[in-house]
N, C-alpha and C positions, 0 to 999 in steps of 0.2 A: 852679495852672493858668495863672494870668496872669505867672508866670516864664517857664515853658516857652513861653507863646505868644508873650515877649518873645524868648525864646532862637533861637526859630526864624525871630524877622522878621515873623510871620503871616502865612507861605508857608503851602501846604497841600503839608504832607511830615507821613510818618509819625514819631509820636516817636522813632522807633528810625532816623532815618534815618541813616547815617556819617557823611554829609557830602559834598561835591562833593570834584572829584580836587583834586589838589593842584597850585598853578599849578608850571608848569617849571622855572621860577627855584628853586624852594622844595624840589625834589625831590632826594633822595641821588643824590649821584653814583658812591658806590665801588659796584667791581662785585668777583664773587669771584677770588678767585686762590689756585692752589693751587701745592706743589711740584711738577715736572715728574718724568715717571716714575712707575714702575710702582709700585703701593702692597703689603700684606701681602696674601696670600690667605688662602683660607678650607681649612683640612684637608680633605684628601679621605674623603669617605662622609658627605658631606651630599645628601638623596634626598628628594622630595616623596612623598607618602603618599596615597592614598585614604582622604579622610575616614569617621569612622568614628562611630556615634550609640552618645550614651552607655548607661550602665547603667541600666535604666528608672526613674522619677521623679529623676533627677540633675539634669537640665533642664525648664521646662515646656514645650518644643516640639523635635521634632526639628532636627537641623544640618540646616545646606543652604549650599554654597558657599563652604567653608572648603578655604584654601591651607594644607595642614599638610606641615610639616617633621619630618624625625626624624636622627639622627647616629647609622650604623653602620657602624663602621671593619671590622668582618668583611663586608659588605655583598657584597664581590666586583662581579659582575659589575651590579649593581644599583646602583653610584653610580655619577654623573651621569658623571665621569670616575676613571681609576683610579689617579689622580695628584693633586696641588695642584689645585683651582679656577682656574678663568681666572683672569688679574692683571686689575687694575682699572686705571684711572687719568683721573682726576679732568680731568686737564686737557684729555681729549680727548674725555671726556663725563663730568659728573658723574650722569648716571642711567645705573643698571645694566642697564635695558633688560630686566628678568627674565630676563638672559642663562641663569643656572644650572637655573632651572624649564623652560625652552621645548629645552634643550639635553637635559635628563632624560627632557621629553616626546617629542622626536622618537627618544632613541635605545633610547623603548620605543615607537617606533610599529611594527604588525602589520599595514602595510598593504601592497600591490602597490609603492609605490615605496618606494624606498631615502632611508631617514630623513635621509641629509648630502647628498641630489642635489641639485647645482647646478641651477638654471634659469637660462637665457640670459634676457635684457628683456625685457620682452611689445612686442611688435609692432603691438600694438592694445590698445584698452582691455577688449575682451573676452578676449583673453587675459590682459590684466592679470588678470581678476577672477576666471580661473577658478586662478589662481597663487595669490592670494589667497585663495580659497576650501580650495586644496589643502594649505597652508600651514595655517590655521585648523584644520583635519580633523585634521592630526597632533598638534597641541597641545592638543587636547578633552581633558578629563579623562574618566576611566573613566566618571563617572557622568552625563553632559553635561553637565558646565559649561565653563567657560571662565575659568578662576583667573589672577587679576592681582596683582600686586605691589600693597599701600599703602605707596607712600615718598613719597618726597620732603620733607617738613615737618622739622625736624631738636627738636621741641617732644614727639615722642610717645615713643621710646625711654627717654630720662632717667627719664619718667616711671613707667614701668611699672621701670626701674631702681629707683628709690628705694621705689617700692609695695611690691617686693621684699624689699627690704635692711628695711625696717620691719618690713614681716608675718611676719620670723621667720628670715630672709634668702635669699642668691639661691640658693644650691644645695638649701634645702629647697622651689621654689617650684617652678626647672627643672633638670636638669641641668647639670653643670660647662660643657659641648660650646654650651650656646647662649649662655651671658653670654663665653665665649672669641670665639664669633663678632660676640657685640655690640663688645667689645674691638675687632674688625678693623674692624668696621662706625665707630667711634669714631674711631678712628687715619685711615683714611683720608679722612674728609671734615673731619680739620682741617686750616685752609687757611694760607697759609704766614706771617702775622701771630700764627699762634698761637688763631686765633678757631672759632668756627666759627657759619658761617651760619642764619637765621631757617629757611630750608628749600636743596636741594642746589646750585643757583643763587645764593641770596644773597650780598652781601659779607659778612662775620663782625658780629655784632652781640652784644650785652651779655645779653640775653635768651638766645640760646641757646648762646653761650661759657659763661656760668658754669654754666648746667645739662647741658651736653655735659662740663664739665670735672669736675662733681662725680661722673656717672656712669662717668667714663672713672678716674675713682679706686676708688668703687665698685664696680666688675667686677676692681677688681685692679691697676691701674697704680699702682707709688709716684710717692711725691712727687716725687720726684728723676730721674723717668725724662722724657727731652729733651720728650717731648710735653706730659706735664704743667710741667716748667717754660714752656715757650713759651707756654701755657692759659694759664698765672699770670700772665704777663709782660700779657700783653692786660689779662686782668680786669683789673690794678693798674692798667696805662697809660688806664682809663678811670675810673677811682674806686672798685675794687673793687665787692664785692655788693651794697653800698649805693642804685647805680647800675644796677642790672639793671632789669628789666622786673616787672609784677605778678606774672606765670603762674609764672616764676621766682622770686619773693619768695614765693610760698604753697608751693612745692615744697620751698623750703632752710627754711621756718619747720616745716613738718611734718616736714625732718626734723632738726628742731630745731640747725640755725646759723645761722638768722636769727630776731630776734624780734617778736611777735603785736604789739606797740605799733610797728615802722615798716610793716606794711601798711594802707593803706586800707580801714576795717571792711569789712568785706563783713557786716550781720548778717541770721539767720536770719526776723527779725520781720519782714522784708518780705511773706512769706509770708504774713501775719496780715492786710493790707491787703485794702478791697472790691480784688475782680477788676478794678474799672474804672480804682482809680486810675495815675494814668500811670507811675506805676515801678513797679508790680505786677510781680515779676520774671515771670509768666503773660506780661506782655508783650512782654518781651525777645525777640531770633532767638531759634531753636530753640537753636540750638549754645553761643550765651551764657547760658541759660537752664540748660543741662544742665551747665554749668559751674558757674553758679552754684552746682545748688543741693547738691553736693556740699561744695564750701567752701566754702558758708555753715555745714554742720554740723559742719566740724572746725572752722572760725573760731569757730563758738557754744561748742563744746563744749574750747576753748584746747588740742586735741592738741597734744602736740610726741613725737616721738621722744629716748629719753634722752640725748643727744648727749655730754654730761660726762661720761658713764661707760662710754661706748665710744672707743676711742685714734681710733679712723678717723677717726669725728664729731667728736671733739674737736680733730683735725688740722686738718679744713676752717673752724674755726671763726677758725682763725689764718690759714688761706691763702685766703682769700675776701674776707681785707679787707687794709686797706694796711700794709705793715712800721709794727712800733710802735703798730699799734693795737691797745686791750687790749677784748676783745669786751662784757664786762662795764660799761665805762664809754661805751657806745656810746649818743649821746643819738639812739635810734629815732625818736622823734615827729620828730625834725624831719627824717627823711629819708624820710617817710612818701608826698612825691610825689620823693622824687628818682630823675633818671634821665639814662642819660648823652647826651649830643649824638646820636650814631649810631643812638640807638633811639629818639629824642622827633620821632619823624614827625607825632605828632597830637599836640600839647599838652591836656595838661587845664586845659576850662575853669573860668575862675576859679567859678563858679558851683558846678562838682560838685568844687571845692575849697568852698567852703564847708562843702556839703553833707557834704563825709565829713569836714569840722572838728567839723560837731554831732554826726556817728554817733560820732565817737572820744570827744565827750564824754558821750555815753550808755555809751560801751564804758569809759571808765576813769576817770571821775568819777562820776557819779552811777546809773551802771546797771553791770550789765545787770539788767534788772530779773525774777526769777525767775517773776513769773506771768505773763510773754510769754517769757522765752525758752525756759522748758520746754514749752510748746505748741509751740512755731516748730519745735521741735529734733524733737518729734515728729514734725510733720506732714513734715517733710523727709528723716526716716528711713522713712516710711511714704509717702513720693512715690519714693524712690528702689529701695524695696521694688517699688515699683508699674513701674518705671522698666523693671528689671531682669527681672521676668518677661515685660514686654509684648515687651524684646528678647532675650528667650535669653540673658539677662547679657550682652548686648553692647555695651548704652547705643547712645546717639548716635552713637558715633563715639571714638577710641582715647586721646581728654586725657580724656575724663570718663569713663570704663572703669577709665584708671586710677588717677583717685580715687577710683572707687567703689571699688576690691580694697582701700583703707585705711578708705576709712567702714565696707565691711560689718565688716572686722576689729576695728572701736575697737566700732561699736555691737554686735558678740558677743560683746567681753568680750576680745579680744584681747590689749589693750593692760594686763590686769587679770593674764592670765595670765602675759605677757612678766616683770613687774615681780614675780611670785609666786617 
């Protein structure tokens, strides 16, 4: 405790606190950029749906407020248009603006006025509002809500990509029609360095180029085709995978092309701590919290996906690092904080380098020690049991969703059955 109260100054901030902004001098300066012009669309007979509640005990609580998609090329008069999707293009806004949902809702609206009428300015602010009101009334969904797009963050897609591609892979997960739309969704927001952005704004960073590139392989792009080379070209020009971010080093070790000895232990014995002490992950944000305590159970429990015995994985495990490097002779421990210039906004303190020097020495010297970590691994399969009922299987929010679609898998037995 008297680190920590050194660490902090003996200000009175919470331990969790970030830290103050970052002086101006010290701040990135690239901004994104992308090719000019119009990008791929999406096939026509993409249509939102009226959510619908499952088969009784499927869930433990009814849906409420779900934006569902479906692909039906006989659809006829029922897709959004009856041709290509709007074109996109990045440079003149990189957010979609739920154009394709709000475009589907008005031209199934059933109301007095005409779902594409222009309205002139409002002339006042009350008519602004009654514009505004009338606008909102068309786009309601059938059941009263008011369904919105979650994008922006370019960290959540890859993920629920590779959850996929593990648990058995993507066309037994969803069909063909939505990983082809991820493809579009992939292709168009990389930006013209070959990178792609922390979320739809950013400049291209290491974090989420290499995990935007492995899913843009994963849904089906070769190696050879211009956007994956140009992907390559980034990762390499910053130090390959080595050089990524954590969130990205735990997604390519699960599936298995990078390896458990260059992450910073995450282990699951923290859990095992009184509530009070100060890294009690209990104490953590919420959101870092529900991160954690998933990858702490595959950290605990050393998942990896077979990588060497599938051609795909075994592909990325050459193209993620630098020409001439042999993956096998790759000294991990020592690139266990490395990371490149573009992505080291906040340096780790020497301190919680220390600190993860002694967890790696418990993790591959003299531990891990069986009568804590088989309690830990419980209690954390049995927190996220707890997790997933309380939200409808929805967790927190869409990084820790989808790791949990790979813990429930490993902790049923999944990964027992893959290798049968």
């Amino acid at each position: 405790c008297g680190a920590l109260w050194m660490l902090r100054r003996g200000k009175s901030r919470p331990y969790s606190y970030p830290g103050d902004a970052i002086p101006a001098e010290q701040q990135l300066k690239q901004q994104a950029k992308f090719e000019p012009g119009p990008k791929r669309s999406l096939k026509a007979g993409w249509r939102p749906k009226a959510e619908e509640q499952p088969e009784e005990d499927l869930l433990p609580h009814k849906v409420a407020g779900q934006q569902v998609w479906v692909f039906d090329h006989s659809a006829g008069a029922l897709m959004v248009v009856d041709q290509e999707e709007p074109s996109f293009d990045p440079v003149a806004n990189p957010n979609s603006g739920d154009r394709l949902f709000r475009a589907a809702r008005l031209a199934a609206w059933k109301g007095k006025d005409e779902p594409a009428k222009e309205t002139k300015p409002a002339s006042d602010p009350l008519e602004a509002a009654r514009q505004g009101f009338a606008f909102y009334q068309k786009i309601q969904c059938d059941d009263g809500q008011w369904a919105g797009d979650y994008g922006g963050p370019h960290f959540l897609l890859p993920g629920f990509v590779i959850a996929a591609y593990i648990t058995g892979g993507l066309t037994k997960t969803m069909p063909a029609p939505y990983w082809s739309a991820a493809e579009v969704y992939l292709r168009n927001h990389q930006q013209a360095d070959g990178g792609w952005g922390t979320h739809l704004e950013s400049p291209s960073t290491m974090f989420c180029s290499a995990l935007n590139y492995v899913a843009l392989r994963l849904v089906g792009a070769p190696a050879d085709d211009p956007a994956c080379v140009k992907g390559r070209a980034f990762i390499h020009k910053h130090g390959g995978a080595l050089y990524t971010a954590p969130w990205t080093k735990f997604w390519l070790t699960f599936l298995g092309v990078y390896d458990y000895r260059g992450l910073a232990p995450v282990p699951p014995e923290l859990f095992l701590l009184p509530s009070w002490f100060p890294v009690h992950p209990g104490r953590f944000w919420c959101h870092c919290r529900m991160v954690y305590l998933p990858v702490c159970y595959l950290y605990g429990r050393r998942f990896a996906y077979d990588a060497a015995a599938d051609p795909l994985t075994a592909a990325l495990r050459r193209e993620l690092y630098l020409p001439g490097t042999e993956y096998s002779k790759i000294d991990w421990h020592n690139h266990m904080f490395s990371i490149a210039d573009i992505d080291n906004y906040s340096p780790v303190h020497w301190f919680m380098k220390v600190a993860e020097r002694i967890f790696a020495m418990y993790e591959w010297s003299i531990g891990p020690w069986k009568f804590l970590r088989d309690p830990a691994l419980r209690f954390a399969e049995e927190y996220m049991h707890a997790e997933d009922m309380e939200t409808n299987y929805l967790t927190i929010g869409p990084v820790s969703k989808a790791f949990h679609i790979v813990t429930a898998w490993v902790a049923a037995g999944g990964e027992k059955d893959a290798l049968a």
